[in-house]
Structure formats: structure tokens, C-alpha cells
matplotlib code that plots the C-alpha trace (Angstrom):
import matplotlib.pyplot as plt

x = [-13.7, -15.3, -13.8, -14.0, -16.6, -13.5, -12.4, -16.1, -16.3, -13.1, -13.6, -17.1, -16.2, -14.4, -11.0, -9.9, -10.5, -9.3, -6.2, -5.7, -2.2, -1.5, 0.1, 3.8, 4.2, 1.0, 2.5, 5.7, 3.4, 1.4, 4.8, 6.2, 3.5, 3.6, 7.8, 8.2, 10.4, 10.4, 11.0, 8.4, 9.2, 7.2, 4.2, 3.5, 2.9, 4.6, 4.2, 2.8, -1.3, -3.7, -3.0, -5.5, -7.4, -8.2, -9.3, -11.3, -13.2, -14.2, -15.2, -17.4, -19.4, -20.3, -20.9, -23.6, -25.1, -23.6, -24.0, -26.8, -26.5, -24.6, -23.7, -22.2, -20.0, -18.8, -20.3, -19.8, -17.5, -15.2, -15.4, -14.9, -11.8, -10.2, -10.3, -8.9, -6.3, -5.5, -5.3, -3.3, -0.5, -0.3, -0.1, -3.8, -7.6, -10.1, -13.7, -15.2, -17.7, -14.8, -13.9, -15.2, -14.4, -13.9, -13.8, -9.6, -7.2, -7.9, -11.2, -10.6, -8.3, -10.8, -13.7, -11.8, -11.1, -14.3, -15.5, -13.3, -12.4, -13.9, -12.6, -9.7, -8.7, -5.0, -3.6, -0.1, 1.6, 5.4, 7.0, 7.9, 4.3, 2.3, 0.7, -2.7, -3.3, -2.9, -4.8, -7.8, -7.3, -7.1, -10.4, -12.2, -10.8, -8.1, -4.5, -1.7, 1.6, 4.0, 7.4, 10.5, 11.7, 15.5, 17.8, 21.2, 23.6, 20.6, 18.5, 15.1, 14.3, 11.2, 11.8, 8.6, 8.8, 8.8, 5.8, 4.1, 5.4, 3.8, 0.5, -1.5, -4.8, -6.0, -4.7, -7.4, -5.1, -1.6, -1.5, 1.5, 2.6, 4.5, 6.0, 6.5, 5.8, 7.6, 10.6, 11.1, 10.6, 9.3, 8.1, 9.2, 6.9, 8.4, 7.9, 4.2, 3.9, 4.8, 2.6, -0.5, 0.3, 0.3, -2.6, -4.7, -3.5, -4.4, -7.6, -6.0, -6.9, -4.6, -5.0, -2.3, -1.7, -0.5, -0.7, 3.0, 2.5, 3.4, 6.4, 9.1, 12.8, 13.7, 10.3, 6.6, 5.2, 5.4, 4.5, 0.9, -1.4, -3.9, -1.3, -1.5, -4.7, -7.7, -10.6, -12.7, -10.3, -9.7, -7.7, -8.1, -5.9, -6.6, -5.2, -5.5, -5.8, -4.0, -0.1, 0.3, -1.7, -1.4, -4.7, -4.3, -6.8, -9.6, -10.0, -10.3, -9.6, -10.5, -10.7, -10.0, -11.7, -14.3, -17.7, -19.3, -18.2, -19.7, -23.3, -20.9, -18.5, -21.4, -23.0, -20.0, -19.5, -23.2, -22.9, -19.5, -19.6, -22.5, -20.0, -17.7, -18.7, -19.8, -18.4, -14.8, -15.4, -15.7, -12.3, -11.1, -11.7, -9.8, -6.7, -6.8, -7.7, -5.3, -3.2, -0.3, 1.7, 1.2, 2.1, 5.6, 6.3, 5.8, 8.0, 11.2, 10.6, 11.1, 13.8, 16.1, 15.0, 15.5, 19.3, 19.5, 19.2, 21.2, 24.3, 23.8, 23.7, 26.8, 28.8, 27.7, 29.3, 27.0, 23.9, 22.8, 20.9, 20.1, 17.8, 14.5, 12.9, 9.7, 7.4, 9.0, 10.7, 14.3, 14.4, 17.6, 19.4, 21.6, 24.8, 24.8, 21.3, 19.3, 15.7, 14.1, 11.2, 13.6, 15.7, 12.6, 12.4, 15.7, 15.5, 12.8, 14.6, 18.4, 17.7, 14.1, 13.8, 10.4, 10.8, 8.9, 10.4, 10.6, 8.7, 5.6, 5.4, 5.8, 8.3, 11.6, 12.9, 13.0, 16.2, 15.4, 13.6, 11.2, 12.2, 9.4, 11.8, 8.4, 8.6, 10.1, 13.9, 14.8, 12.7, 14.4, 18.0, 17.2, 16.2, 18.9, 21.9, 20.0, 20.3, 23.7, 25.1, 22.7, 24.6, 27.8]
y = [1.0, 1.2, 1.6, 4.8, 5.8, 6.3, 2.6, 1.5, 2.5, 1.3, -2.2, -2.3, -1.9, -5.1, -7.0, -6.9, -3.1, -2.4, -4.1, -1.7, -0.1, 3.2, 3.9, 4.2, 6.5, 8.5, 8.4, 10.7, 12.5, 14.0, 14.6, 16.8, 17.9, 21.6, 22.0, 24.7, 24.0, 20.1, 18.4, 15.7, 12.1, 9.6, 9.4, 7.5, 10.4, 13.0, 16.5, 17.2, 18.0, 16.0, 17.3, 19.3, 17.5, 15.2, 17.9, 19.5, 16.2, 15.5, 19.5, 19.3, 16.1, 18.0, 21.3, 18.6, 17.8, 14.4, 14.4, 11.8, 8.0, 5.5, 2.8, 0.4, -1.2, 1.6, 3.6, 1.5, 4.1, 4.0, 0.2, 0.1, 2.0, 0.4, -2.6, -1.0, 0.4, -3.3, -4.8, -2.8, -2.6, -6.6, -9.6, -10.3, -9.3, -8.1, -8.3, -5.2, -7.2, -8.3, -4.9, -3.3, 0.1, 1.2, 4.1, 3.8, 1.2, 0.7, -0.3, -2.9, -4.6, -3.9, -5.6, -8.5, -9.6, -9.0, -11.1, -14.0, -13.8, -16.0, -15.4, -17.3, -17.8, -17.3, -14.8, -15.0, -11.9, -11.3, -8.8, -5.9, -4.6, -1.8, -2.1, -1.2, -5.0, -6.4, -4.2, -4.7, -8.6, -7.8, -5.9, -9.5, -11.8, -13.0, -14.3, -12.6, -14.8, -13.2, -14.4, -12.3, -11.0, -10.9, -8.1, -8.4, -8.2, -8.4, -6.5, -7.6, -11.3, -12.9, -17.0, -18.6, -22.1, -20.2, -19.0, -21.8, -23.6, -20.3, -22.0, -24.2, -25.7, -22.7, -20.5, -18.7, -16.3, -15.8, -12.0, -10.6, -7.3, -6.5, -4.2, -3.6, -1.2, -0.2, -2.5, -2.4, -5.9, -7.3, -11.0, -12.7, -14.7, -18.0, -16.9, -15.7, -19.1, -21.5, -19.3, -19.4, -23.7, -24.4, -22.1, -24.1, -27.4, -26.6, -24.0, -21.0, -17.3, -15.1, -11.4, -9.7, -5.8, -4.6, -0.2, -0.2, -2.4, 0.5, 2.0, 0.3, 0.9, -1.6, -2.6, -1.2, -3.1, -5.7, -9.0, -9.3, -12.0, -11.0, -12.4, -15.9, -16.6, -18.0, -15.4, -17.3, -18.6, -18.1, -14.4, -11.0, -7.8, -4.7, -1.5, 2.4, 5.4, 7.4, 6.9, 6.8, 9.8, 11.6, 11.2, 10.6, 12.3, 11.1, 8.1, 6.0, 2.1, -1.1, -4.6, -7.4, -10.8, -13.3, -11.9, -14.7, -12.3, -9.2, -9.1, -9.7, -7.0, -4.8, -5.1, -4.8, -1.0, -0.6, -1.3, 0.2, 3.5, 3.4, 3.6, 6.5, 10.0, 9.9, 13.3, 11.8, 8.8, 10.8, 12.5, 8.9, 8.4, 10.7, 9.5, 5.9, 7.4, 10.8, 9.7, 7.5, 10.9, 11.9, 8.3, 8.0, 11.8, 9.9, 7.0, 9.4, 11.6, 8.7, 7.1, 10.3, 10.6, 6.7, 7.7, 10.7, 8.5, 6.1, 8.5, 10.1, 6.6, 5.7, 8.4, 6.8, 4.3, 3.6, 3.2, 0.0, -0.1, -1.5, 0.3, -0.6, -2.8, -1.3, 1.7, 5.0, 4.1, 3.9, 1.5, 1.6, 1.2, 3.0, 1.0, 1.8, 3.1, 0.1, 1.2, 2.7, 4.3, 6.1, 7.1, 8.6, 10.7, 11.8, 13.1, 15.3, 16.8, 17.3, 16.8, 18.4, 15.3, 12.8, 9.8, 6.6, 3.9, 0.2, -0.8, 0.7, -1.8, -5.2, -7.5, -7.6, -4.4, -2.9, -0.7, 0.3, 3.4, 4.3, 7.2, 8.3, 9.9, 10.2, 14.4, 17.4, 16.9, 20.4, 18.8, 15.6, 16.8, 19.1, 16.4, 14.0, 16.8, 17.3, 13.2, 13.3, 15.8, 14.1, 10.7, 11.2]
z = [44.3, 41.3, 37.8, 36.0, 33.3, 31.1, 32.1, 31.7, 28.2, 27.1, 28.4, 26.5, 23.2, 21.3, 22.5, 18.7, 18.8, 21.8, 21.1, 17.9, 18.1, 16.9, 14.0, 14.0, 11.3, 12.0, 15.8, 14.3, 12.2, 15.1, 17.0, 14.4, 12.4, 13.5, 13.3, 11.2, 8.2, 8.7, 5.6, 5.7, 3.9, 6.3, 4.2, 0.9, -1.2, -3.4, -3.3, -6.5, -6.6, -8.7, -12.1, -13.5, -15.9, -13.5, -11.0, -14.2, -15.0, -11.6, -11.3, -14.3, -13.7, -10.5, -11.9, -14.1, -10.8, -10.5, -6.8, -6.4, -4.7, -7.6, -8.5, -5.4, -8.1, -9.7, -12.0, -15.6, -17.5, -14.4, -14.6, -18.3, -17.9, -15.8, -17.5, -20.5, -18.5, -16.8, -20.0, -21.6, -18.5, -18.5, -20.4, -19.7, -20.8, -17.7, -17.9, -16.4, -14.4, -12.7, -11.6, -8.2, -6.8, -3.3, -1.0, -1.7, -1.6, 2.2, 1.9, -0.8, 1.7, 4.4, 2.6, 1.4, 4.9, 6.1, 3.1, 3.9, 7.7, 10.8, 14.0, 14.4, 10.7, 9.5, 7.4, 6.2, 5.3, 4.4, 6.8, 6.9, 5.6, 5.2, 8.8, 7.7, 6.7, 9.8, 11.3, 8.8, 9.4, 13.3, 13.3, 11.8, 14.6, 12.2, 13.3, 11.5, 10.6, 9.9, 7.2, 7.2, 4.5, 4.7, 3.4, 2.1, -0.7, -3.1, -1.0, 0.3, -0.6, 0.3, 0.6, -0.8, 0.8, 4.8, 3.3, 2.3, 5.2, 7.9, 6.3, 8.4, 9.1, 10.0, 7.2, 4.9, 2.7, 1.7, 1.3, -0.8, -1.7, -4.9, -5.6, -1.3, 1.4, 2.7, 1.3, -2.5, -2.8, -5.9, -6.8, -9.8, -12.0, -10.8, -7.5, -8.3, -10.0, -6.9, -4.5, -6.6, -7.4, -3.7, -3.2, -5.8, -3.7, -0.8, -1.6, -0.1, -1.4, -2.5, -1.9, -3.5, -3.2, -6.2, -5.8, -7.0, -9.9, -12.7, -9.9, -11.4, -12.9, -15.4, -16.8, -17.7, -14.9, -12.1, -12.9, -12.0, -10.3, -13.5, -15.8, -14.4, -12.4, -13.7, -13.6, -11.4, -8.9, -5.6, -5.8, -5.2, -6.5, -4.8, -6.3, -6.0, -7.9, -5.1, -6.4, -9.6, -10.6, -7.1, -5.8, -2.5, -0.8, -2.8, -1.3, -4.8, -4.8, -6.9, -6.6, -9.3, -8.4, -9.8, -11.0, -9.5, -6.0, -7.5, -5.8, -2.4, -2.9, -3.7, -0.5, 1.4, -0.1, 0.4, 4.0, 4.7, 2.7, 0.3, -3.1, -4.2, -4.8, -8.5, -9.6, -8.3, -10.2, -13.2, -12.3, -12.4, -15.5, -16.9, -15.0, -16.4, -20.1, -20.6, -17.6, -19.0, -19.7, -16.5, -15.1, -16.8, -15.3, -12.3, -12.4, -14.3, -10.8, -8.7, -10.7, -10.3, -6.4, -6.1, -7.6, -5.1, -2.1, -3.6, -4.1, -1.1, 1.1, -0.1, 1.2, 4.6, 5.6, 8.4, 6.5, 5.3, 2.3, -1.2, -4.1, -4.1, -7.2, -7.4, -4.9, -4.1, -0.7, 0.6, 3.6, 4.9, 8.7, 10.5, 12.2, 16.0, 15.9, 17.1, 18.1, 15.2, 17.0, 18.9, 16.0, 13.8, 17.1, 17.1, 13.8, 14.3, 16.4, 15.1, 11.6, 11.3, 8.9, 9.1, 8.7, 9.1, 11.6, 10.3, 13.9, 12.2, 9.5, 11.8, 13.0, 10.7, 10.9, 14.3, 13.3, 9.9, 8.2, 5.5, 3.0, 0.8, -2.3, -4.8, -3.6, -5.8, -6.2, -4.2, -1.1, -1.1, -1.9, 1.4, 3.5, 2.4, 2.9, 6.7, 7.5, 5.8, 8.2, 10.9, 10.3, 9.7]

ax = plt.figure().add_subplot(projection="3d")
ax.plot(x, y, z, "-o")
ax.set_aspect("equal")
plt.show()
């Protein structure tokens, strides 16, 4: 008997995409996304629309007719800005030639593995991640490895020497995110210190995600890999506009590395999306230059719907959880409830809450889930009164 022409076409097409998982959180998503009066906190976004100045800039560079093909780099105003907005969020001065903008924050991690990846080459990554990373290593022929973080009394803690042991012959980058997805976790300095020494030793890159950088509590920022690398060495930040000034659908990103890798990065975004519409780079603009008010509206939000969760968490006592340092996202676990998959299900259905199951973000947290709290405070305190009757 001969295979099917479904069959057929599935076993042409590449092992590394055929192996793709589906998402875990998008896999809820489509499960409940028609549930009328769901109260939806899976996704990594607030509920607020691009404010309107940024909407207004973007509207009237294409009301000029700026709809033509652009610069691959980013057009230099855009570039220009965000180096004044980089340098005036950390302890360190970027050159804008060292700035490259991408078709959002996924495609700067997309095209730094497909700059650096060979078949077979190692990528360490702290776990639980955002899953997308894996997946963009995955798609190159790369070999994910994988270092718990652990939670406890101080919450999530990442133990730099597994790291740096996970790392072997075959290892091309460390990858690290800080401020986490979906954990909270944040890396000291120290900690960003003794990762980037053994990098240097043993000519590792480091590709650090840094799209929560300005989400934090008790400080203006993160520390940063900015504020300590050299500009030419072997490391890469990768950031997005889509957070902090709620631009999540427009598919805006940027990457900080050498300007000796410039030519390279713009011939990645030539051949993967041709550059960034230029009218929405204009938009852009005015985020990183009027935005800051906007910004710190932002972070106050989050800081009351990070309290919110925490309040409402401890009248629990079967949920396990700790506030997060930096990002907008309550991970927490549920005693008794062991398969988190299952239990993201389950509250679809009795709570009409959505949540995101840890299983979606890799191994280390197969029983915990992800709470997005950056939405209105009347959403949120809805959903959290649901889960609390839910999990009592």
C-alpha cells in the first residue's frame, strides 16, 4: 500500500520542521478563543491600544507617502533614536551603527541564530523560556540544552556554574533572558559578570533577550549586557518595541551587536522580510522620543496588578508562588494540580479564565502557570476573583 499524498508531503519537507511542536499557549488560545466572556491572561500583552501619538506619527509619514522599499537597517532617525533611548536607560553609550531593526523581537532572535547556527551546534538556554527560542534554534539544526532554573523561598533562581558547566565542545551560545518569560527572573550584575568572563574564555556568544529590561519594581532598569560588554565582542541584545509602549501587533524589533556584523544583519532582513514598513518606523520614533510618560504609566499599571495577584495568591493556600522581579507575569503552581496542560484546560472551562501552562515554555515547570497581570485592573481583579473561587 502506498502512503497517502497527505503522508507524502509531510515526509518531504524538513525533519527540523517537521518536528516543530505546537505552541502550548497558542494551543489554549485556539481552544477558547470564541468563549464568550472569557477573561483572557495567556498572552504577553496588556489591553491598552498603542497610544495615540504613536498611531498619529506612524499615520502621517504614510499620509506623506512613505510607503516605498527602505532602508534594510533601519531607516537612520529610527536608528538614531534608539540609541538615544539606550543610552539614556543604562550606564552605557551606543553607537547607532550598532543598531539593527527587525520585523519584531522574533525575528531578531530568528536571525541571530540563523547567523551563528550549523547543524549540530549547542545552544544553552535557562528553562523555563519563552518557547519561541527554541524553536528558532530548532529550525537551524541547533541542539537546545536546557538549565533549570529553580523556584523557592526567593523565588526563581538561576545557578550560573550549571550553566557554564551545560557548555560543551559543541556549545555556540549561552542565551539568557532578563528580566524572564515567563518566570520573573532577573540576573544580577555579578551574575551577568561571570557569564560574559567564561564566555570570553572560552569564545562563546552571548545572545541575551532583554524586552523586559525597563519592566521592573525597584529600579529604572535591569542590569544590561550593554553596560558591560565591549562593543565589538562576541554579544548580541535583541529587544522589542511591542511591550513597553504596547505595540504588539506591529511587529517592531532591534538588535544591539558589533558594527563590524552590520552588512550581515542587513542581508538577513533583506532576505527574510525585506526591512520594516517605513511609515511604522516613523511611528517608532515617536515612542522612544515622547514615550517615557507613557512607559512609566506602564510599569505603575503592572506594579498594582503584580500587587493584585500577590494579595489574591495568598489567600490560597494551595498556590505556590513568589512576585516576580522584573516582566508582567505571575507563574505560580497549584498543590494537587500536577499536569499543567490539563489544568489550563480545566480553567477554560470552570473558571472561564486563560491561562498559559508552564509545559509551553520547556522542561522545569510541568505544573506551573503563566499569568499575564500587564491588563486594566477591572479585567484582572475579574479573572483573579474567578481562579480564586476556582481554587479554593
Amino acid at each position: 500500500m502506498t502512503d497517502s499524498p497527505k503522508t507524502a508531503l509531510i515526509d518531504a519537507i524538513r525533519p527540523e520542521i517537521k518536528a516543530l511542536p505546537e505552541s502550548g499557549i497558542v494551543e489554549v488560545v485556539n481552544y477558547a478563543r470564541l468563549k464568550k466572556d472569557l477573561v483572557p491572561l495567556w498572552v504577553g500583552e496588556g489591553d491598552k491600544p498603542t497610544p495615540a501619538f504613536i498611531a498619529d506619527a506612524a499615520m502621517a509619514a504614510l499620509k506623506r507617502g512613505e510607503t516605498f522599499y527602505t532602508y534594510q537597517r533601519g531607516i537612520p532617525p529610527l536608528r538614531q533614536a534608539l540609541a538615544d533611548y539606550l543610552s539614556r536607560s543604562y550606564a552605557a553609550k551606543i553607537d547607532p551603527e550598532r543598531v539593527f531593526v527587525t520585523v519584531g523581537g522574533m525575528s531578531a532572535i530568528k536571525e541571530t541564530m540563523q547567523m551563528l547556527l550549523n547543524p549540530g551546534d549547542e545552544i544553552v538556554v535557562p528553562s523555563p523560556c519563552w518557547p519561541n527560542v527554541a524553536a528558532a534554534a530548532e529550525i537551524m539544526g541547533g541542539v537546545v540544552r536546557p538549565v533549570m532554573l529553580t523556584f523557592g523561598n526567593r523565588g526563581w533562581t538561576l545557578d550560573i556554574e550549571k550553566v557554564m558547566a551545560a557548555c560543551g565542545p559543541k556549545t555556540k551560545i549561552i542565551f539568557v533572558n532578563s528580566p524572564g518569560n515567563p518566570t520573573g527572573y532577573m540576573m544580577s550584575r555579578a551574575e551577568q559578570k561571570a557569564l560574559l568572563e567564561f564566555a570570553r574564555k572560552r569564545g562563546l556568544w552571548i545572545v541575551a533577550d532583554e524586552v523586559y529590561g525597563r519592566l521592573v519594581y525597584d529600579r529604572k532598569a535591569a542590569p544590561s549586557f550593554l553596560e558591560i560588554a565591549d562593543p565589538d565582542e562576541r554579544v548580541v541584545v535583541v529587544n522589542t518595541f511591542s511591550k513597553n509602549w504596547a505595540m504588539t501587533g506591529w511587529r517592531m524589533g532591534w538588535v544591539v551587536a558589533s558594527k563590524q556584523l552590520g552588512q550581515v544583519y542587513e542581508n538577513l532582513v533583506q532576505y527574510n522580510t525585506s526591512g520594516v514598513p517605513t511609515f511604522l518606523q516613523h511611528g517608532a520614533v515617536a515612542a522612544l522620543n515622547d514615550g517615557d510618560a507613557f512607559l512609566a504609566e506602564q510599569v505603575a499599571r503592572c506594579a498594582k496588578g503584580r500587587d493584585m495577584v500577590t494579595e489574591t495568591f495568598s489567600r490560597l493556600p494551595r498556590v505556590r508562588y513568589a512576585p516576580p522581579d522584573g516582566a508582567f507575569y505571575a507563574f505560580f503552581s497549584v498543590d494537587g494540580e500536577d499536569d499543567a496542560r490539563a489544568l489550563a484546560f480545566k480553567l477554560v472551562d470552570r473558571a472561564n479564565v486563560g491561562l498559559a501552562p508552564g509545559t509551553a515554555f520547556g522542561p522545569g515547570a510541568p505544573n506551573f502557570m503563566r499569568l499575564c497581570f500587564a491588563c486594566s485592573l477591572d479585567r484582572l481583579g475579574e479573572g483573579l476573583a474567578r481562579l480564586e473561587k476556582a481554587l479554593k
